[in-house]
C-alpha positions in Angstrom: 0.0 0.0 0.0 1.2 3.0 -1.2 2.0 5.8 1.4 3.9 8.7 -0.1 5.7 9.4 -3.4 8.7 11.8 -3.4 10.9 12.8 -5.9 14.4 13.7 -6.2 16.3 15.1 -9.4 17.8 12.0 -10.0 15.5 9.2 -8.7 11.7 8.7 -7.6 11.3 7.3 -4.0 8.7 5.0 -2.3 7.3 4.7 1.3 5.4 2.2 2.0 3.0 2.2 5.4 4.6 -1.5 6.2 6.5 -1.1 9.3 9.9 -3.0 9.8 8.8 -5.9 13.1 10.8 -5.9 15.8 12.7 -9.0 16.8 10.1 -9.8 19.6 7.0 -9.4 17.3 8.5 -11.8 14.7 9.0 -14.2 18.0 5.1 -13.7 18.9 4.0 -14.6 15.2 6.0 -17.7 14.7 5.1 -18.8 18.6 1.6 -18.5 17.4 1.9 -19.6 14.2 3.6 -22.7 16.0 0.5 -22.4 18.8 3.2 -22.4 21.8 3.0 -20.6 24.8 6.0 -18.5 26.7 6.5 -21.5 28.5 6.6 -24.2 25.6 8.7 -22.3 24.1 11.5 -21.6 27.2 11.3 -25.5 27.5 12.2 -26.0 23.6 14.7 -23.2 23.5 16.1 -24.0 26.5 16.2 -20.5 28.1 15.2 -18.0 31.5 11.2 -17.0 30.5 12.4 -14.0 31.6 14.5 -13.4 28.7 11.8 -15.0 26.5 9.1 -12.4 27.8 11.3 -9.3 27.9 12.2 -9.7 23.8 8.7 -10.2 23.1 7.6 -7.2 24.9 10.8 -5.2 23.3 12.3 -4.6 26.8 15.1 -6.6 25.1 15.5 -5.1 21.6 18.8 -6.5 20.7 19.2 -10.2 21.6 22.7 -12.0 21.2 22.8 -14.1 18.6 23.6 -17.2 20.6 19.8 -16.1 22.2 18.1 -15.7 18.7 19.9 -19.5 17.5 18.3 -20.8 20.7 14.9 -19.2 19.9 14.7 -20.1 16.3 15.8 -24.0 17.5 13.2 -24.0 19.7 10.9 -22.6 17.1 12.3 -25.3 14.8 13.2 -22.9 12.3 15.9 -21.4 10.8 17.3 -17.7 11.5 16.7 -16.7 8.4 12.9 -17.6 8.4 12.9 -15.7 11.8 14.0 -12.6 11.0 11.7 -12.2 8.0 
């Protein structure tokens, strides 16, 4: 969906109203997608709920790498699928 056009001398640009997801939405959608709770997921993932509830909630907005691999394992996907 089409939000604004702008133009520059040397190009035309796009926005678009689609927002980038954080990490802890995209967490949310495959949990659901899944149909795991908080807690399945700590169990699968192997990992404090704390942690678990603070991404999804964005109080953690930057989670190691080490934590997303551990996420998307318990997820049973890949890193890749996650972050899209």
């Amino acid at each position: 969906m089409l939000l604004e056009v702008g133009y520059q001398p040397s190009y035309i640009y796009y926005h678009t109203m689609e927002e980038k997801k954080t990490i802890g939405e995209k967490i949310k959608k495959w949990r659901a997608k899944k149909n795991l709770t908080q807690d399945a997921l700590v169990k699968r993932a192997k990992m404090p709920y704390s942690t678990i509830a603070k991404i999804e909630s964005d109080v953690i907005t930057k989670p190691s790498i080490q934590t997303v691999q551990k996420i998307a394992a318990g997820l049973d996907i890949t890193i890749d699928e996650l972050m899209k």
